[in-house]
LOFI-581675 format. One record per atom (N, C-alpha, C, CB): residue in three letters; x, y, z. Coordinates in steps of 0.2 Angstrom, whole numbers, plus 5000, padded with zeros to 4 digits. Glycine has a CB too. Example, Ala and Ser with C-alpha at 12.3 -4.5 7.8 and 13.67 -1.06 7.14 Angstrom:
! residues 2
ALA506649725039;ALA506249785039;ALA506649845039;ALA505749785045;SER506449895035;SER506849955036;SER506450005039;SER507049975029;
! end
This chain:
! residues 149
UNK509450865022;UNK508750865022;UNK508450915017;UNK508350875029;UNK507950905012;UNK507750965006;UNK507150985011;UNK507450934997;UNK507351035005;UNK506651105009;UNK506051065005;UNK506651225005;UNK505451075012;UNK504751065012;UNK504651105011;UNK504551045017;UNK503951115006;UNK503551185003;UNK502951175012;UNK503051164991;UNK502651225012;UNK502151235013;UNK501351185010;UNK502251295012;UNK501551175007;UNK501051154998;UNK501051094999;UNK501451174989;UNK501851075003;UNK501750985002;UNK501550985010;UNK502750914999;UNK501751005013;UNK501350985023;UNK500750985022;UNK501451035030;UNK500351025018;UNK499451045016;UNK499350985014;UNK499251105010;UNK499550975008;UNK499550905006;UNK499550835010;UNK500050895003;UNK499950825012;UNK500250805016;UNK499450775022;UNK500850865017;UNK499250805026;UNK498750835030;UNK498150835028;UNK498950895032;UNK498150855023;UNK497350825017;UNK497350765016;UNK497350855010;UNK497950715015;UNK497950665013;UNK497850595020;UNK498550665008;UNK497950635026;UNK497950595032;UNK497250605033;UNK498450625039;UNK496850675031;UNK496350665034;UNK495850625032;UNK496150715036;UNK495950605024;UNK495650585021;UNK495550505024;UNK495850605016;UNK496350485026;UNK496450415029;UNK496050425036;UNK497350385031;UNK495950455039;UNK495450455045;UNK494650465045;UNK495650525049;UNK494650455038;UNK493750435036;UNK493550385038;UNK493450425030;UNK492950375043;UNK492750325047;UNK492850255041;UNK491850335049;UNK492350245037;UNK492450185031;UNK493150165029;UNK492150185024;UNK493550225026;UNK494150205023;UNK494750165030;UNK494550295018;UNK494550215036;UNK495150165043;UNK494750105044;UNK495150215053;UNK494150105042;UNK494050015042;UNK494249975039;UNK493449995042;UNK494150005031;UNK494549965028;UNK495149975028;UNK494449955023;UNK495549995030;UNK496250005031;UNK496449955037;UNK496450105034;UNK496149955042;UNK496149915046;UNK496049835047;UNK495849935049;UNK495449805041;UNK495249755040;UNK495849745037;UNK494649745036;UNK496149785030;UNK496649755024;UNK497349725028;UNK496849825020;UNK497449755034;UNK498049745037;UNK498049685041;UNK498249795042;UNK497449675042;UNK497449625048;UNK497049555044;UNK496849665056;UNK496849565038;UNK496449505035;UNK496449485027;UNK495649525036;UNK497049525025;UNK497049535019;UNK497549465016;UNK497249595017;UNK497649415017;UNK497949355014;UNK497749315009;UNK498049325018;UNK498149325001;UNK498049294997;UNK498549284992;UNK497649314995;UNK498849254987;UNK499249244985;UNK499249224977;UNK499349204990;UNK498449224975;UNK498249214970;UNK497649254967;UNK498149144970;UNK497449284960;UNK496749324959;UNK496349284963;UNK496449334951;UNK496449214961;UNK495949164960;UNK495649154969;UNK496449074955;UNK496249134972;UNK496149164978;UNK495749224983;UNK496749164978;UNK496049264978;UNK495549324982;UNK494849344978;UNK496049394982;UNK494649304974;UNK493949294973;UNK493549224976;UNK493949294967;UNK493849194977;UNK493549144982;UNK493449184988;UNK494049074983;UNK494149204991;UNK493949224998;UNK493649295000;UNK494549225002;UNK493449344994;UNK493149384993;UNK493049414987;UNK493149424996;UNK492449374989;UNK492049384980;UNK491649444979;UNK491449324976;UNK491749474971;UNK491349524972;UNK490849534973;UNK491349554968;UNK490749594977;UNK489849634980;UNK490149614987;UNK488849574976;UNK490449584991;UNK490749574997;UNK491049635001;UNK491149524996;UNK491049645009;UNK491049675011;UNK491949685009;UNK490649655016;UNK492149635010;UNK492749615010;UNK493249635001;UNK492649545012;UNK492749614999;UNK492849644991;UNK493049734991;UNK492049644988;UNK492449764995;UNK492549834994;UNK493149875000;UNK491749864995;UNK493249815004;UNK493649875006;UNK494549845004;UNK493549875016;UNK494549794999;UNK495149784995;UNK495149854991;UNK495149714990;UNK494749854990;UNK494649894979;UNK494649984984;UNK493349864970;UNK494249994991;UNK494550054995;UNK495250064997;UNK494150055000;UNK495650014999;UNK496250025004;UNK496750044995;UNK496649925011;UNK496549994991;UNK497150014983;UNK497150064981;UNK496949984976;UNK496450084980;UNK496350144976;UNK496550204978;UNK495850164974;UNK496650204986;UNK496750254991;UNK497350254990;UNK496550254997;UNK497650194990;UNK498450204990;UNK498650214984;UNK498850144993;UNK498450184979;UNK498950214973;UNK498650284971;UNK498850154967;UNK498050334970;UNK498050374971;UNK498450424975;UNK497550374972;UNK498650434982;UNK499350454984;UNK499850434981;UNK499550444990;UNK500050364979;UNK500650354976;UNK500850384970;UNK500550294975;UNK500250414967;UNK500150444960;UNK500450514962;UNK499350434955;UNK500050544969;UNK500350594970;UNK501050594970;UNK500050614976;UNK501350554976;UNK502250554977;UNK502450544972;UNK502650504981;UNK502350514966;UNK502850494962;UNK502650554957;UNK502850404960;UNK502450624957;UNK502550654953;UNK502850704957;UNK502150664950;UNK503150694962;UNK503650754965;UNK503150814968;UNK504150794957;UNK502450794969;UNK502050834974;UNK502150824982;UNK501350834972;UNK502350794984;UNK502550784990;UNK503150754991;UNK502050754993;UNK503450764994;UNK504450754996;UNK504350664998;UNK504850825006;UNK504850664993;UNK504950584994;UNK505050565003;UNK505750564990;UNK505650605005;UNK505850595015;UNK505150635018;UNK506850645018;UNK505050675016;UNK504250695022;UNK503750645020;UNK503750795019;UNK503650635013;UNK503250565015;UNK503250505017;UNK503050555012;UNK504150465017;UNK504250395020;UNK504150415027;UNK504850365019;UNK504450465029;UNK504650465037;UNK503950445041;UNK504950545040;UNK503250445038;UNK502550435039;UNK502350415038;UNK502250445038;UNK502350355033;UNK501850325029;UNK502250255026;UNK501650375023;UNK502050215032;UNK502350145030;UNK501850125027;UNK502750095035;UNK501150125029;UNK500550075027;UNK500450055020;UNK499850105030;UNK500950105015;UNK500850085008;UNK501250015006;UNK501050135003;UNK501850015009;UNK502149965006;UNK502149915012;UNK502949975004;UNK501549895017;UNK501349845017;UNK500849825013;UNK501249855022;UNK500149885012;UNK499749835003;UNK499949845000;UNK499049834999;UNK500549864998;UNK501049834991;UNK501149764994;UNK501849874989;UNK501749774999;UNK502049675002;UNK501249645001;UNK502349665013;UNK500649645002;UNK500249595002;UNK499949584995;UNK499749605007;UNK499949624990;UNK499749624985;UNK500349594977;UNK499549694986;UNK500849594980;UNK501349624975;UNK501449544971;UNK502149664980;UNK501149484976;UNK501349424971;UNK500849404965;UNK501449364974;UNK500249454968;UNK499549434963;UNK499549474957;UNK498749464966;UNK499949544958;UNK500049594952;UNK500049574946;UNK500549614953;UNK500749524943;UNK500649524939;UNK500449484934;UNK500949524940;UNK500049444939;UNK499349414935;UNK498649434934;UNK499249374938;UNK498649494937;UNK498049544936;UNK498149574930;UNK498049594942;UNK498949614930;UNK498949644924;UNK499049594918;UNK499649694924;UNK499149544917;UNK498949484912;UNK498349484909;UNK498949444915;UNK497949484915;UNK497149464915;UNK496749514913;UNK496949444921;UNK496949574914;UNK496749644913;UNK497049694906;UNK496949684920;UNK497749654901;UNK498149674897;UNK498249754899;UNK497749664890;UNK498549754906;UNK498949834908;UNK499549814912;UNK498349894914;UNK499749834907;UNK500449814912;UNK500849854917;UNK501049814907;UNK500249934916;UNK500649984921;UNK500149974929;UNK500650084917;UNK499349914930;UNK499149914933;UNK499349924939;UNK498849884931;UNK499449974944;UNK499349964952;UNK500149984950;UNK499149884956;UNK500350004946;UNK501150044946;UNK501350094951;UNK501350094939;UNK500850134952;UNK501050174955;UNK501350164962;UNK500650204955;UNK500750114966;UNK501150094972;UNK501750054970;UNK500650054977;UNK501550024968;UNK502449994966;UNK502950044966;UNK502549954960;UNK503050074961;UNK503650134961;UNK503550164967;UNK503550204954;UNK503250194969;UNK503150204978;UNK503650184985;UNK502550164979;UNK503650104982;UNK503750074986;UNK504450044983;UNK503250044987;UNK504550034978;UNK505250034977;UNK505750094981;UNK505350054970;UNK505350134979;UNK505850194983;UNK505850204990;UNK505650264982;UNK505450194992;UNK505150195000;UNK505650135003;UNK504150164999;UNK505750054998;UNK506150035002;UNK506850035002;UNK505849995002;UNK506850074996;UNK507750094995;UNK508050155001;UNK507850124986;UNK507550175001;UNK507450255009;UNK507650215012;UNK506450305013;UNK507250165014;UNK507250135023;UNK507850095023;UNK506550085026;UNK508050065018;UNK508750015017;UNK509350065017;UNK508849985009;UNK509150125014;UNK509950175018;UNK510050195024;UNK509950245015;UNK509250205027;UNK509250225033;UNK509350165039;UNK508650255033;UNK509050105038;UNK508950065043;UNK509249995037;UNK508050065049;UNK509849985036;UNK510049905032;UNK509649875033;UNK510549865034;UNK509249815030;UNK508849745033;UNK508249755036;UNK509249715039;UNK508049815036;UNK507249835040;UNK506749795036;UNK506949935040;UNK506749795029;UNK506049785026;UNK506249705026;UNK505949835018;UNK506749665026;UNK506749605026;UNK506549575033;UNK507249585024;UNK506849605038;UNK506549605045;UNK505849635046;UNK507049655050;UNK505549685044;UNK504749685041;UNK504349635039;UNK504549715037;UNK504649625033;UNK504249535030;UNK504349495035;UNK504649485022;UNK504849465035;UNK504749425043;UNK504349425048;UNK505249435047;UNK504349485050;UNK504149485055;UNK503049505053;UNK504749545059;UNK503049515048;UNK502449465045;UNK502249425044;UNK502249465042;UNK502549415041;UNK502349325040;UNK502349265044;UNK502749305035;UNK502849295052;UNK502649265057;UNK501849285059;UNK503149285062;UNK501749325061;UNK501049365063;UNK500649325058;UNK500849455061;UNK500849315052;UNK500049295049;UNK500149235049;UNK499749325040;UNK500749195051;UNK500849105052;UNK500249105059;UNK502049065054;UNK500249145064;UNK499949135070;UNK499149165068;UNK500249185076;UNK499049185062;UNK498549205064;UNK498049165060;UNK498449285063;UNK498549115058;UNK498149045054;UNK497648995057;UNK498549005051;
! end
């Protein structure tokens, strides 16, 4: 296990509290539980902008890829942060097939990179650590959201 600084648990702790802001746990909480879409085009029909539902997409992203931008420059420890923080590469898993049609549509190819590199890593962590977890995660989503149709 590497040494933890002091600098990354502060961090670290600044970044949880921030996720305990009344609005951002709601939307954190909506995103998980209501976020299904599979197309832009899709998720402008089913929340179109100026929607409630709108803003707490463009809140739960920018939250997460702003950390993501944190981890992936080596300010917080790759293992102190997975060991905590699965909720990213779940709105990555829900986002991740619209992506590259956004960056298309937007001419950025690096759009929403961050959580992705994130989460690459994140799921290569959990694959050393637990084999088959994140495919057994999807599964076991995509059951949950087949019931919650």
């Amino acid at each position: 296990m590497s040494q933890i600084s002091y600098e990354e648990v502060n961090l670290m702790l600044r970044l949880y509290d921030l996720r305990r802001e009344p609005r951002l746990r709601e939307a954190r909480a909506w995103f998980v539980d209501h976020f299904h879409a599979g197309t832009p085009e899709e998720v402008m029909q089913k929340y179109p902008q100026g929607s409630q539902e709108n803003t707490y997409i463009r809140m739960v992203i920018s939250y997460w890829e702003m950390v993501a931008s944190i981890v992936n420059r080596g300010l917080i420890n790759d293992e102190l942060f997975f060991e905590s923080n699965g909720e990213v590469w779940v709105v990555w898993d829900r986002m991740r097939t619209i992506v590259p049609t956004w960056r298309a549509a937007f001419k950025n190819p690096t759009l929403f990179s961050g959580i992705e590199e994130t989460c690459k890593r994140l799921e290569a962590w959990r694959e050393r650590r637990a084999p088959g977890s994140s495919v057994a995660m999807r599964q076991m989503m995509d059951l949950s959201r087949g019931k919650m149709k």
